[in-house]
C-alpha positions as CSV (number, residue, x, y, z in Angstrom):
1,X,24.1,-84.9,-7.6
2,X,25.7,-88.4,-7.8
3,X,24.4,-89.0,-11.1
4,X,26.3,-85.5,-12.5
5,X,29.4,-86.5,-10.5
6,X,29.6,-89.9,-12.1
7,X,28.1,-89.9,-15.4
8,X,28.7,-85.7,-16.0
9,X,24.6,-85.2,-16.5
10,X,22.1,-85.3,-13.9
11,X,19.7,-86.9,-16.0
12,X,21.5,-90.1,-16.7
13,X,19.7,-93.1,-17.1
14,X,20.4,-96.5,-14.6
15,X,22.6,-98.3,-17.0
16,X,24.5,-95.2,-17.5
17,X,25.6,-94.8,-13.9
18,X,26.0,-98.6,-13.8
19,X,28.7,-98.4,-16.8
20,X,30.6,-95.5,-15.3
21,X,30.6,-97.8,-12.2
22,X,32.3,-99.9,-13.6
23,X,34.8,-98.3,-15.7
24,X,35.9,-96.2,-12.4
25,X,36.2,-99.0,-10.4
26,X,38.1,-100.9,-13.6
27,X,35.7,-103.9,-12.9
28,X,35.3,-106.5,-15.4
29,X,31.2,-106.6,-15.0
30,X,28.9,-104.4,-13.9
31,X,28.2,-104.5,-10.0
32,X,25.1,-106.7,-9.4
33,X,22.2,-106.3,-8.2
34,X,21.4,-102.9,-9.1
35,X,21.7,-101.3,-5.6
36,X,25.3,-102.3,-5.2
37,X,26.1,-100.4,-8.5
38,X,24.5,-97.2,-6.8
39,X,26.2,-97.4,-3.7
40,X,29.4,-97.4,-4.9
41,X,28.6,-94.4,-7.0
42,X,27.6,-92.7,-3.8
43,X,30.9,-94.0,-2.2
44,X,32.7,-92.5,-5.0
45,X,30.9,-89.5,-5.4
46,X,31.6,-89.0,-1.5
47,X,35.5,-89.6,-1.7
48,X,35.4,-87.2,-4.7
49,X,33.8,-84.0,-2.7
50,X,35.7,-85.1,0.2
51,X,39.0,-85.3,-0.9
Protein backbone atom coordinates (compact mmCIF):
# COMPACT_ATOMS: atom_id res chain seq x y z
CA UNK A 1 0.00 0.00 0.00
CA UNK A 2 2.72 2.58 0.77
CA UNK A 3 4.60 1.73 -2.21
CA UNK A 4 1.27 2.57 -4.58
CA UNK A 5 0.66 5.66 -2.44
CA UNK A 6 4.14 7.02 -3.01
CA UNK A 7 5.52 5.81 -6.13
CA UNK A 8 1.65 5.09 -7.90
CA UNK A 9 2.60 1.07 -8.48
CA UNK A 10 2.73 -1.45 -5.86
CA UNK A 11 5.53 -3.06 -7.30
CA UNK A 12 8.11 -0.33 -7.07
CA UNK A 13 11.45 -1.18 -6.56
CA UNK A 14 13.66 0.43 -3.19
CA UNK A 15 15.25 3.19 -5.06
CA UNK A 16 12.01 4.07 -6.46
CA UNK A 17 10.26 4.78 -3.23
CA UNK A 18 13.58 6.29 -2.03
CA UNK A 19 13.45 9.00 -5.01
CA UNK A 20 9.82 9.82 -4.45
CA UNK A 21 10.95 10.36 -0.83
CA UNK A 22 12.85 12.64 -1.65
CA UNK A 23 11.16 14.68 -4.17
CA UNK A 24 7.98 14.94 -1.64
CA UNK A 25 9.90 15.90 1.07
CA UNK A 26 11.90 18.47 -1.50
CA UNK A 27 15.16 17.04 0.09
CA UNK A 28 18.40 17.62 -1.51
CA UNK A 29 19.64 13.72 -0.98
CA UNK A 30 18.00 10.84 -0.52
CA UNK A 31 17.22 9.92 3.28
CA UNK A 32 20.01 7.59 4.52
CA UNK A 33 20.22 4.64 5.69
CA UNK A 34 17.60 2.95 3.87
CA UNK A 35 15.05 2.45 6.78
CA UNK A 36 14.69 6.19 7.30
CA UNK A 37 13.65 6.61 3.60
CA UNK A 38 10.79 4.00 4.32
CA UNK A 39 9.57 5.45 7.33
CA UNK A 40 8.99 8.57 6.03
CA UNK A 41 7.06 7.11 3.24
CA UNK A 42 4.94 5.40 5.85
CA UNK A 43 4.65 8.89 7.60
CA UNK A 44 3.52 10.30 4.44
CA UNK A 45 1.40 7.61 3.27
CA UNK A 46 -0.31 7.95 6.86
CA UNK A 47 -0.94 11.82 6.73
CA UNK A 48 -2.25 11.23 3.09
CA UNK A 49 -5.23 8.57 4.13
CA UNK A 50 -5.61 10.51 7.23
CA UNK A 51 -6.15 13.78 6.07
Amino acid sequence: QIKQAIVGNGRAEKYQVQSMVKILLNLSEIPQPDHAADALAAAICHIHTKY
